[in-house]
N, C-alpha and C positions, 0 to 999 in steps of 0.2 A: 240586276236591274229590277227595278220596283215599279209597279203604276198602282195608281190611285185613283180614285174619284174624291174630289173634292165639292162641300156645298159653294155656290157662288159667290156668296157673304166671305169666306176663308179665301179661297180666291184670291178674292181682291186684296184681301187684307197682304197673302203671301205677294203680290203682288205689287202695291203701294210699300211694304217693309222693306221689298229687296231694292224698288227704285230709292228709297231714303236711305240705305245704310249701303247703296252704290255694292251689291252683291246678287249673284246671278239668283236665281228663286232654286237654282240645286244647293248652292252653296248655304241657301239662308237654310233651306230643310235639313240640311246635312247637318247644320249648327245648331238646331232647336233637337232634332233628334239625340244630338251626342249631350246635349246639356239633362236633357229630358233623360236620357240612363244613368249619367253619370249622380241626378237628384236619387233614384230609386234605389244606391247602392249606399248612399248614406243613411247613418240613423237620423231619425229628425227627435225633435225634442223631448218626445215622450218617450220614446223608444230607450232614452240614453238617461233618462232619472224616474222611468216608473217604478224604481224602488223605492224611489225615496217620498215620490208626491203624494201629500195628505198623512201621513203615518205618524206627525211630532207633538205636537200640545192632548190631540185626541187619545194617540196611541193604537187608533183605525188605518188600517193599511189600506182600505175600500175607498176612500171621501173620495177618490179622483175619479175614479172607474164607476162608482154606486151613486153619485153624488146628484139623479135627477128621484132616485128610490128612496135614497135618505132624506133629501127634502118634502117630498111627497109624505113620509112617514111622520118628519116634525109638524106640518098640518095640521095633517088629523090628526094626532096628539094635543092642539093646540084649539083644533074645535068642539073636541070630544071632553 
């Protein structure tokens, strides 16, 4: 058994969702819960090609991950 405090605003929300999809507010948490872990157990999209992203015409394996430093860098190169 779990308790909670919830703010009022969530509440309602858990409340107004469970009377629209006709499901008890255990049942709706219990459904948000198991979706909510079973998301954190997959890779998401970076996860599953940061090998590959930015590394082909440049030849820089960085451009994805470096990519607010590198622009910062063509700048000033570019006002200097």
């Amino acid at each position: 058994m779990i308790t909670l405090r919830l703010d009022p605003k969530l509440e309602q929300a858990i409340n107004n969702t469970s009377k629209n999809l006709g499901l008890s507010k255990s049942e709706l948490i219990r459904k948000s819960i198991n979706e909510y872990i079973s998301k954190l157990d997959k890779p998401n999209a970076w996860e599953i090609g940061k090998d590959l992203f930015g590394k082909f015409s440049s030849g820089s394996d960085n451009l994805s991950s470096d990519r607010k430093e590198l622009i910062k860098k063509r700048i000033k190169a570019k006002r200097n």
